[in-house]
C-alpha positions in Angstrom: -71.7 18.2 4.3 -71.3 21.7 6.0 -73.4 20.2 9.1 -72.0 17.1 9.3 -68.5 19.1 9.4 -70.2 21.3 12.5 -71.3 18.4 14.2 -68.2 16.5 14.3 -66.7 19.5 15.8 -69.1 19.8 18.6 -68.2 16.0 19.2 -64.9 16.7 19.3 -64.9 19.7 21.8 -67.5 18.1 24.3 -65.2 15.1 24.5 -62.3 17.6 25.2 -63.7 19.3 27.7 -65.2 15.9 29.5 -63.9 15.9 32.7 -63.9 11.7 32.8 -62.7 11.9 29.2 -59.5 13.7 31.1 -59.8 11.7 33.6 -59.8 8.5 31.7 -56.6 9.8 29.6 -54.7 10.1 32.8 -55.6 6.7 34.2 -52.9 4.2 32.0 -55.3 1.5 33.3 -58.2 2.8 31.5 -56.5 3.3 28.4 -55.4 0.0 28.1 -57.8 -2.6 25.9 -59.4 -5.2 27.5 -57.6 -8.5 27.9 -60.1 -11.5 26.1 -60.4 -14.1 28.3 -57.8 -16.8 25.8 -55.0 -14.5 26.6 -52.0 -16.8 26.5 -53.2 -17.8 22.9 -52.8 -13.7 21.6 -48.9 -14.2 22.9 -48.4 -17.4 20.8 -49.7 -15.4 18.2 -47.5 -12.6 18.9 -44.2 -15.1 18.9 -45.8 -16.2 15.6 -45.6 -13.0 13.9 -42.6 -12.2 15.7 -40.9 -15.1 14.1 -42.6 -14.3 11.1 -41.4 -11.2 10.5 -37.6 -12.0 11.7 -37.3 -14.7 9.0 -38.6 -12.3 6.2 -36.0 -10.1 7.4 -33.2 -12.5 7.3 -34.7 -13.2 3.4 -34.5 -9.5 2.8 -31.1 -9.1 4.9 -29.0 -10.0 1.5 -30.7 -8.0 -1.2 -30.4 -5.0 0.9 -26.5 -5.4 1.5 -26.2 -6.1 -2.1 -28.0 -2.9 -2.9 -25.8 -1.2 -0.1 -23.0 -2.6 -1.7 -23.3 -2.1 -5.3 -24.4 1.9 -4.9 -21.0 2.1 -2.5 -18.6 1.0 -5.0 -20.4 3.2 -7.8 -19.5 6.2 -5.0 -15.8 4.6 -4.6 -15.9 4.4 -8.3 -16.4 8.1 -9.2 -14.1 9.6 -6.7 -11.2 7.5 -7.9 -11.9 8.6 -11.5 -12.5 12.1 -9.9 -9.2 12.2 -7.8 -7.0 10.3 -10.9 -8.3 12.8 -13.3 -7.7 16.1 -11.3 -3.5 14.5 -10.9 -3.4 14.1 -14.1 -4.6 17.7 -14.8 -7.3 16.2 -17.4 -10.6 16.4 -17.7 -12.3 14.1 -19.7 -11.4 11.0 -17.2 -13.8 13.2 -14.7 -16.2 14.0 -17.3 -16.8 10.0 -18.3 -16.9 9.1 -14.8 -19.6 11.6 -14.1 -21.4 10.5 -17.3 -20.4 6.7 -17.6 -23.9 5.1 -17.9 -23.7 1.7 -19.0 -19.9 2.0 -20.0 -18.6 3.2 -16.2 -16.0 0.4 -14.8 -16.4 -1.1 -11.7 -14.2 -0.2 -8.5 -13.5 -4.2 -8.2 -11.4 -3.8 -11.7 -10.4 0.1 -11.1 -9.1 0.0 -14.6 -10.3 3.2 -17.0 -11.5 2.9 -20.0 -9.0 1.7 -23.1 -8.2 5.6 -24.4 -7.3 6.4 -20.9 -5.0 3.1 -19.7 -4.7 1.9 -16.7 -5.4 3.6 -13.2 -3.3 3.5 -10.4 -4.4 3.9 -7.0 -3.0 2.8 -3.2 -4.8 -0.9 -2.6 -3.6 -3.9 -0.4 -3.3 -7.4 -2.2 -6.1 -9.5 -1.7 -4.5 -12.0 0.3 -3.2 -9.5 3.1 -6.7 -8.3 3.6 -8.0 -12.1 3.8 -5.5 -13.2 5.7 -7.1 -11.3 8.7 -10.3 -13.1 8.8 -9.2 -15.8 11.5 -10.9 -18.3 8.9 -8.4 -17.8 6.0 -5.7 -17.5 8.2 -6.2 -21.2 9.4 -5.6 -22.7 6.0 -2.1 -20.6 5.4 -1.4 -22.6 9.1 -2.2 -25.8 7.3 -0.5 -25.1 4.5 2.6 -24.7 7.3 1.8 -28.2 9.0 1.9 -30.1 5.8 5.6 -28.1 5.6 6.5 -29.4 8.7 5.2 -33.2 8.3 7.1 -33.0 5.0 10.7 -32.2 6.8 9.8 -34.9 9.4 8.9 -37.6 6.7 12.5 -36.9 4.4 14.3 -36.7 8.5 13.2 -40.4 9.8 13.2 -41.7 6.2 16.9 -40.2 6.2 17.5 -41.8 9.6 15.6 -44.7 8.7 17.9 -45.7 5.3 21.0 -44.0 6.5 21.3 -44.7 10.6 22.0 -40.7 10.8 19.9 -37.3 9.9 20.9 -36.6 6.3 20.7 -32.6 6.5 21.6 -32.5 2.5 19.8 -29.9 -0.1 21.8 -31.1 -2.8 19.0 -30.4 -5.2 18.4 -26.9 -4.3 22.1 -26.7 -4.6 21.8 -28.0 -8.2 19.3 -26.3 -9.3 20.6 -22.9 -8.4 24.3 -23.5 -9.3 26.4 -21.0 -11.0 25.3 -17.9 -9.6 28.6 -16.1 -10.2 27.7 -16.3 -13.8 23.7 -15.4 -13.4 24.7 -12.3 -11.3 27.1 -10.9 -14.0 24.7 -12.0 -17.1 21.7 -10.1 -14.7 24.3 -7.4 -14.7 24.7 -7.1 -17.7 21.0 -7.4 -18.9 20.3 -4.2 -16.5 23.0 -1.5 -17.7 22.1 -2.0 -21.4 18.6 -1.8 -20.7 19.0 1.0 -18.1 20.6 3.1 -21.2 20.1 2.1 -24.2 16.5 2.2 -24.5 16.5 5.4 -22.6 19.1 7.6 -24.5 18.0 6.1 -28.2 14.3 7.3 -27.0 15.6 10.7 -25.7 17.4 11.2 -29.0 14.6 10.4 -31.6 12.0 12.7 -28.9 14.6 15.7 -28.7 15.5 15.3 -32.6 12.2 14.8 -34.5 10.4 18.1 -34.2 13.5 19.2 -35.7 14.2 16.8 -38.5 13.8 17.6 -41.6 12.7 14.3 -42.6 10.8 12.9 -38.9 9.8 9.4 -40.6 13.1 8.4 -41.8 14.3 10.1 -38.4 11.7 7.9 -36.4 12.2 4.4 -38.8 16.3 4.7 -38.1 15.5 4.9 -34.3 12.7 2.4 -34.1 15.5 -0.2 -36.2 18.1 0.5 -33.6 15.3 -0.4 -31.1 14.7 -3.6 -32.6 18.0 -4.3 -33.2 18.2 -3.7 -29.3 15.6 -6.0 -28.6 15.9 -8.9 -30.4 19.6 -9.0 -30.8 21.0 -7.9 -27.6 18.2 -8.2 -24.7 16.8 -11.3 -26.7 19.8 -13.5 -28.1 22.7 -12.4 -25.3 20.8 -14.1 -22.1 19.9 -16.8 -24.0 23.4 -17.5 -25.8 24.9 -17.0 -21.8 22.3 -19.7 -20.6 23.4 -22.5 -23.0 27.0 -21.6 -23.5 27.9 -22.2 -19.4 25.1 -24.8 -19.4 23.1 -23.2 -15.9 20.9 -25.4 -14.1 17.3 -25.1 -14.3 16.5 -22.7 -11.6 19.4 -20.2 -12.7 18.1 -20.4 -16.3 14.9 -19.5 -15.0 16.4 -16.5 -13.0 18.1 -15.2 -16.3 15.1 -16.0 -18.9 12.2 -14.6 -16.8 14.4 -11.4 -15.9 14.7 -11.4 -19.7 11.2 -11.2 -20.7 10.8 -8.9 -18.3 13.1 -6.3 -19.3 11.9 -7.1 -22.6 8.6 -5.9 -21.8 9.5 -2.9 -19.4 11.2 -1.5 -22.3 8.5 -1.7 -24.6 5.8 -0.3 -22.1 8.2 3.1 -21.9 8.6 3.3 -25.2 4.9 2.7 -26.4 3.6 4.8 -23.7 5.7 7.9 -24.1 5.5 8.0 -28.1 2.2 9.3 -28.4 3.1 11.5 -25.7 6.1 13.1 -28.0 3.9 13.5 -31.0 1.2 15.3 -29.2 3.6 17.9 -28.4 5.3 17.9 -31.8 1.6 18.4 -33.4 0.7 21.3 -31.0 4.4 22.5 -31.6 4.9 22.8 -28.1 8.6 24.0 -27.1 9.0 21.4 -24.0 9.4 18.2 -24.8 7.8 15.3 -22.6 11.0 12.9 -22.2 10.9 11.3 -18.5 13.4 11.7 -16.2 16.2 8.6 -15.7 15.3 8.5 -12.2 11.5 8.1 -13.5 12.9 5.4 -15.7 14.7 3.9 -13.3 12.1 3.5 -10.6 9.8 2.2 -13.3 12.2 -1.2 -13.7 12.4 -2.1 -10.6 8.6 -1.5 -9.9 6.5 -4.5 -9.6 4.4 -3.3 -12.9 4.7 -4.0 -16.8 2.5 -0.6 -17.2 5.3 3.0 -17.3 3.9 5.9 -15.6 6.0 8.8 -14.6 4.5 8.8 -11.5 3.1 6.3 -9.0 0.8 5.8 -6.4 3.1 6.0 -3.2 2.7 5.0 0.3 3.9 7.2 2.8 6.6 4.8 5.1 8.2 1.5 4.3 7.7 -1.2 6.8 10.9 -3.5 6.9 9.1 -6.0 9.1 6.9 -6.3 6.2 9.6 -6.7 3.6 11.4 -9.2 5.7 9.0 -11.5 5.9 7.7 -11.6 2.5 11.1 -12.4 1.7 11.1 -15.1 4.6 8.0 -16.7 3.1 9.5 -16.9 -0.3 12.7 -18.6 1.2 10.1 -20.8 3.0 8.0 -21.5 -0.6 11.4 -22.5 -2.0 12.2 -24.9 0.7 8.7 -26.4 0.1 9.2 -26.8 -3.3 12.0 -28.7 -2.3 10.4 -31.4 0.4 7.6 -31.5 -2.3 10.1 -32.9 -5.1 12.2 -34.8 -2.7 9.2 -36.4 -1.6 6.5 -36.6 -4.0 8.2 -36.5 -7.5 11.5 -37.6 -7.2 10.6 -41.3 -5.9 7.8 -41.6 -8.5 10.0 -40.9 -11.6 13.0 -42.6 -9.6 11.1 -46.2 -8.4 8.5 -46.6 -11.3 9.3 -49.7 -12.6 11.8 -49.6 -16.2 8.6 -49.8 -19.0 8.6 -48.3 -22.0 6.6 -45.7 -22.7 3.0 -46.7 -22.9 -1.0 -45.8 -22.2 -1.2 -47.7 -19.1 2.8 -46.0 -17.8 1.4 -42.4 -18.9 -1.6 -42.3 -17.2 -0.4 -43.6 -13.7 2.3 -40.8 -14.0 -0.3 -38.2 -14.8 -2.7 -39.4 -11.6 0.5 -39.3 -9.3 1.6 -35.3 -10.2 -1.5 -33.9 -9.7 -0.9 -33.3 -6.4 2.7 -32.3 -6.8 1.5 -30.1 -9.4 -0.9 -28.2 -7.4 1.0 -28.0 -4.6 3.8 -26.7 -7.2 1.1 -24.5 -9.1 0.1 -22.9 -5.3 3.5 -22.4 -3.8 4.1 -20.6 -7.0 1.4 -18.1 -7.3 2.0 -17.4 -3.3 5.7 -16.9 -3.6 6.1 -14.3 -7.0 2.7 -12.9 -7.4 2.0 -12.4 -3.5 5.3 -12.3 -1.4 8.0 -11.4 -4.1 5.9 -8.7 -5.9 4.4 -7.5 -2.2 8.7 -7.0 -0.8 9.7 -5.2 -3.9 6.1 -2.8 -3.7 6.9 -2.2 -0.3 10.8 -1.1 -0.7 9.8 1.1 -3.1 6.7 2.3 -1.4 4.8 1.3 -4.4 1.0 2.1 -3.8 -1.1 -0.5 -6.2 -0.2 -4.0 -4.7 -3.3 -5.9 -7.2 -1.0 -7.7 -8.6 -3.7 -10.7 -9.0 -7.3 -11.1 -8.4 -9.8 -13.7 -6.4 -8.4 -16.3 -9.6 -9.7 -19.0 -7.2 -13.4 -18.1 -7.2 -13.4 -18.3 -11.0 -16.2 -20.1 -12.5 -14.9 -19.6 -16.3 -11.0 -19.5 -17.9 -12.0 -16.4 -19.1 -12.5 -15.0 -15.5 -9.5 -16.8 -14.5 -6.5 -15.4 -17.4 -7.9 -11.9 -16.2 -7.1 -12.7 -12.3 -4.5 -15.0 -12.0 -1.9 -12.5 -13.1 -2.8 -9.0 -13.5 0.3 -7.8 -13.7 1.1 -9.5 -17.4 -2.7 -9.5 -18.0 -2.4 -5.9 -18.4 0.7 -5.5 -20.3 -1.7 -8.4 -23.0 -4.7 -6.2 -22.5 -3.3 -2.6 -23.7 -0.1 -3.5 -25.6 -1.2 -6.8 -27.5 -5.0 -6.7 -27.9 -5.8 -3.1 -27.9 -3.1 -2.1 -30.4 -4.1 -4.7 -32.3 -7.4 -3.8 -32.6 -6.8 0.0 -33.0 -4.9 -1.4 -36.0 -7.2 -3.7 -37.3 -10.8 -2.2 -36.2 -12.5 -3.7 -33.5 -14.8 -6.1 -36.1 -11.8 -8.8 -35.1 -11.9 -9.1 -31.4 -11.6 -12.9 -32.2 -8.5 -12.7 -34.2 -7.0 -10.0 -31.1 -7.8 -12.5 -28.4 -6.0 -15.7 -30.7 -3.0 -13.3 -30.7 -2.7 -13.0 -27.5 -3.0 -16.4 -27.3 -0.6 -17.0 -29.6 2.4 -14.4 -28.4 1.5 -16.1 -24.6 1.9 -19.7 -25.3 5.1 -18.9 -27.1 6.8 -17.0 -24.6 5.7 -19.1 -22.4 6.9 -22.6 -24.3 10.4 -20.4 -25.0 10.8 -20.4 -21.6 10.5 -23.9 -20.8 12.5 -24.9 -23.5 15.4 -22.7 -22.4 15.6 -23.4 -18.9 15.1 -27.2 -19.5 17.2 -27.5 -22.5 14.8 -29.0 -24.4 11.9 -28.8 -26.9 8.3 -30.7 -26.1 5.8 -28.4 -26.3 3.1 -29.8 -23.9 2.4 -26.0 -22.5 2.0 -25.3 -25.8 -1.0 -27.8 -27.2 -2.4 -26.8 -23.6 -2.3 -23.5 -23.8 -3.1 -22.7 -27.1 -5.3 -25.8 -28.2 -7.4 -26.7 -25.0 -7.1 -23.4 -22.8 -8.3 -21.5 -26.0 -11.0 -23.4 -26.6 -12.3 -23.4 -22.9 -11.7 -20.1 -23.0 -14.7 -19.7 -25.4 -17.0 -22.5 -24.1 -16.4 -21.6 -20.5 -17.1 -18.0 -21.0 -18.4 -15.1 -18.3 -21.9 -16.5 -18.7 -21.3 -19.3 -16.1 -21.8 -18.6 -13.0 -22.8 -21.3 -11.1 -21.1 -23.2 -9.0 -20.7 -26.1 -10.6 -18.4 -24.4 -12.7 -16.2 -23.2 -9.9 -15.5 -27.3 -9.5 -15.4 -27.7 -13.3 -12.6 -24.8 -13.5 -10.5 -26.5 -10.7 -11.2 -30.6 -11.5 -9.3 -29.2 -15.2 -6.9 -27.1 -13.8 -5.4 -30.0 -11.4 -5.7 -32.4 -14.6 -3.9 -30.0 -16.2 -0.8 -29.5 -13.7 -0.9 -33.6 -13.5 -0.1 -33.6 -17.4 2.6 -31.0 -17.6 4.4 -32.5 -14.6 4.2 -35.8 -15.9 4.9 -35.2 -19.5 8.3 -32.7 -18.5 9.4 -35.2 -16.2 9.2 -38.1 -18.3 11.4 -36.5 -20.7 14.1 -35.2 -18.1 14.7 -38.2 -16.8 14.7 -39.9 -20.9 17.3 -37.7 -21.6 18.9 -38.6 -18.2 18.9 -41.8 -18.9 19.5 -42.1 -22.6 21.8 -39.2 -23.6 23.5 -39.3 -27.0 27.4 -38.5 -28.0 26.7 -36.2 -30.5 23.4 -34.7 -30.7 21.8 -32.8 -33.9 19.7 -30.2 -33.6 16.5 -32.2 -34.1 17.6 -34.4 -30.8 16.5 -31.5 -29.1 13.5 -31.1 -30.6 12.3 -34.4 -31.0 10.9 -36.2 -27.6 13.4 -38.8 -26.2 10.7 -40.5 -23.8 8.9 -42.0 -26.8 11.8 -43.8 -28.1 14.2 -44.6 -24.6 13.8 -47.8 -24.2 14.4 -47.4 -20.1 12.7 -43.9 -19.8 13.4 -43.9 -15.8 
């Protein structure tokens, strides 16, 4: 071995100090290879491999971002937990995101875990940041050509039937009639929830460290609470609505401002609670009671979750704020040409049947597109533009108020998305407390609650704002969206259940049009003198012998 080793040096130093060696080296065309005679076929194989190689790349190309991708928002993950936890002056929020493991959220949800509630931070809605890819931005701009052929279908029709241009909104001005009387019931609804929460909860927090007797102290202020809630905030706006007989839309205005207030109130209380018997345990001598200007910001800020501080960005752009507001204006106006041209001649010119198989299922076909279109304009004008104006006024940070809804491929997926901001408000205040009350062994029974509470408040306000009883939304909701719920879980993920999700949701808008409809125009159509109280209850297009 020792030898061999020698000899290899010698090699290696006579060939160094070769003078043609050097020579050689210097001489670029001696150190090329030699060229085989079949040269052109070494440069097909060349574009062979070249190819070859490119295409495995382009295969590779995805898993790669992917992997980019998901170690990026781990990063983005931890330094929101970090940065949230070091405001709030705790450190356990930091120590779990440092430690997650398994359990660690995602920065796509951004939400802590249940102990710690929900995290705030400064985020654009979805749609804003999509709406600058050229390609999403096209289909808002069809979206605003249908709008236009719309006004000039009702404009010749008009001039068509009438010789003239019929520039009438008589339906919007129906629907939104007596707003005297919804600006002074909204009025109302405001003060007393502005104080009356806030000073009953300031006088149990400042009194029950000192009170001889704190669970008497605390059941007389939860009572007065209740009393506040149910009887005042809950029966007043409704008794208003029916006693000067609003039209729809203004019902709609003073119901949904309702449940709102409803549930601003009990986010405040629920989250500050816990907060005042904390420092009554540790017998601390300050006691955490927010501030009214705290208070007040929280209920006009477009969330259902009370913090005493927010997420704020730094200016308010007004060009913004006007036109969100412009595009709601423009939704409603859509609404409009949508009913005026879709709905109202298919409830109005339907021949006079009774009701029957062959009647309801023609009606259902013929709303699904109004129904969508409704179901669309909706979602774009609360949850986007309304929520987006409001965030912006008050230079509110956290503008998620929904999710990508539209890429769901399971209902599941899609209740968590399409509304975050009551989504949230269900996830900590309904199913969490219920299962820190009843152990987490009955997720099933938390998730029916839910459910339940949701279709209710959701068939209350449809029977309030249309003055009648037929609970549709509610067999839907409850029965069939329930039940999909559970067979069209988070495990499907392909594609075809994207179409599934969609092909039921449009069957589903078709049903509630049609079914609501049909009993508007019953009652229309067939009114009684003196109605009971089960004529409200009991569905008048079964029995009308005209329903239309």
């Amino acid at each position: 071995m020792v030898g061999e080793e020698m000899s290899l040096r010698k090699r290696l130093s006579k060939s160094s100090d070769d003078p043609e060696e050097k020579e050689d080296q210097g001489n670029p065309a001696k150190q090329a290879p030699e060229t085989p005679s079949n040269g052109r076929v070494d440069i097909k194989e060349l574009i062979a491999k070249k190819k070859q190689l490119t295409a495995e790349a382009e295969e590779l190309k995805p898993y790669f971002m992917k992997e980019v991708g998901t170690h990026f928002d781990d990063f983005v993950t931890n330094l929101i937990e970090k940065s949230v936890s070091l405001d709030s002056g705790g450190c356990a929020l930091t120590s779990f995101s440092v430690l997650g493991g398994v359990n660690n959220h995602r920065a796509k949800d951004l939400r802590a875990p249940p102990e710690h509630g929900k995290i705030f931070v400064i985020r654009r809605s979805l749609l804003d940041e999509l709406f600058e890819v050229d390609h999403i931005r096209t289909i808002y701009h069809m979206f605003i050509a249908l709008l236009i052929l719309f006004i000039l279908s009702t404009l010749v029709v008009d001039y068509i039937d009438e010789g003239r241009l019929v520039l009438e909104f008589n339906l919007i001005y129906y629907a939104f009639g007596q707003l005297p009387v919804v600006i002074c019931t909204w009025c109302a609804m405001f003060l007393s929830t502005l104080s009356v929460p806030y000073f009953l909860f300031q006088h149990w927090a400042r009194g029950y460290s000192k009170s001889s007797h704190p669970v008497i102290h605390s059941f007389f202020h939860g009572l007065l609470l209740m009393v506040f809630q149910i009887g005042i905030l809950g029966c007043g706006p409704t008794y208003a609505v029916l006693a000067y007989t609003l039209p729809p839309a203004s019902r709609c205005i003073v119901i949904f401002e309702q449940i709102r207030m409803i549930m601003k109130v009990h986010s405040f209380v629920r989250e500050n609670v816990p907060r005042v018997l904390t420092s009554a345990k540790e017998k601390s001598r300050t006691v955490p009671v927010p501030t009214v200007n705290q208070y007040l910001y929280f209920l006009f800020a477009p969330t259902l979750i009370y913090r005493d501080n927010y997420p704020r960005t730094p200016t308010v752009r007004w060009g913004y704020v006007a036109m969100q507001f412009a595009q709601v204006f423009g939704c409603l106006f859509y609404m409009y040409y949508v009913f005026e041209r879709l709905c109202a001649p298919l409830f109005r010119n339907i021949k006079q049947e009774p009701f029957s198989a062959r009647v309801l299922v023609l009606c259902v076909f013929n709303s699904i597109l109004p129904g969508v279109l409704g179901l669309l304009l909706t979602f774009f004008a609360f949850l986007h533009c309304w929520l987006n104006a409001f965030a912006e006024m008050l230079r509110f940070g956290d503008r998620m108020f929904y999710k990508d809804w539209w890429n769901s491929t399971s209902y599941s997926n899609y209740y968590r998305t399409w509304n975050v901001v009551v989504h949230d408000w269900l996830y900590y205040y309904a199913y969490k407390d219920f299962l820190w009350f009843f152990t987490k062994r009955f997720k099933s029974a938390a998730m029916l609650a839910v459910f339940a509470v949701s279709a209710v408040v959701h068939e209350y306000a449809l029977a309030v704002c249309l003055s009648f009883f037929y609970p549709v939304l509610f067999v839907l909701f409850m029965f069939f969206g329930m039940a999909f719920n559970f067979i069209v879980n988070d495990s499907r993920k392909r594609p075809i259940w994207n179409v599934m999700m969609w092909t039921s949701l449009f069957a589903g808008q078709g049903v509630l049009l049609c079914f609501y409809s049909q009993e508007w125009y019953a009652r229309q159509h067939c009114p009684l003198k003196n109605p009971t109280f089960l004529d409200y209850i009991r569905p008048r297009s079964w029995t009308c012998r005209y329903v239309f």
